[in-house]
C-alpha positions as CSV (number, residue, x, y, z in Angstrom):
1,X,0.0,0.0,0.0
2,X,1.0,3.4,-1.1
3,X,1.2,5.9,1.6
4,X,-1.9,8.3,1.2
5,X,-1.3,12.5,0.7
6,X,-2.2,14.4,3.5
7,X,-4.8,17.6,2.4
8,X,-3.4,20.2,4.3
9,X,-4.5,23.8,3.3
10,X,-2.2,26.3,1.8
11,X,0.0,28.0,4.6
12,X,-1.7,31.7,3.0
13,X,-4.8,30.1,4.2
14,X,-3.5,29.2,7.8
15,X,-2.0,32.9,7.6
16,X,-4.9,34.7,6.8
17,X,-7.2,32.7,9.3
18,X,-4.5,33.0,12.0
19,X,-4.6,36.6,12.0
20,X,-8.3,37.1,11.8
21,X,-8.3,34.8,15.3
22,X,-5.6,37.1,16.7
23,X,-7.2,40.3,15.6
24,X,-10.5,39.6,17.4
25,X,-8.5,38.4,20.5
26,X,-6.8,41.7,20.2
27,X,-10.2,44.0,19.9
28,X,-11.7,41.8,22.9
29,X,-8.4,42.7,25.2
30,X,-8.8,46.1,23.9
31,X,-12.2,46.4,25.1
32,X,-11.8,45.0,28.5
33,X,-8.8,47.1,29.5
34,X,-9.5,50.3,27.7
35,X,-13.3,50.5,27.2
36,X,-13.4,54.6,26.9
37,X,-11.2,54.2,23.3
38,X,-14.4,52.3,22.1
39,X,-17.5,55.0,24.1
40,X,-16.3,57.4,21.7
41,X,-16.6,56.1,18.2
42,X,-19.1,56.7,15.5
43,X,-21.4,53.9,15.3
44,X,-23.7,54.9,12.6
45,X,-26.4,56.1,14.5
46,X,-29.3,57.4,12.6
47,X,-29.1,61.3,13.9
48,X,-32.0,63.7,12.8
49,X,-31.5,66.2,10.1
50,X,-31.7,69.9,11.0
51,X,-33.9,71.9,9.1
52,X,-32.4,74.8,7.2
């Protein structure tokens, strides 16, 4: 018997995914330690249109 090929994925792939792991690790430690970075940024809120 021949021995069989292993399917690993492209080390890009492992790469890519390990930094989108360690990037929302990051923002969670971020948030826990310095929570008034994150009060003041724009979160899209709908905010009412003055009239002219």
């Amino acid at each position: 018997m021949e021995p069989q090929k292993k399917n690993k994925p492209n080390s890009l792939v492992i790469i890519l995914f390990s930094l989108i792991v360690l990037m929302i690790i990051i923002y969670f430690v971020l948030v826990m330690f310095f929570p008034t970075v994150f009060e003041h940024m724009n979160t899209g809120d709908i905010q009412p249109i003055p009239d002219k």
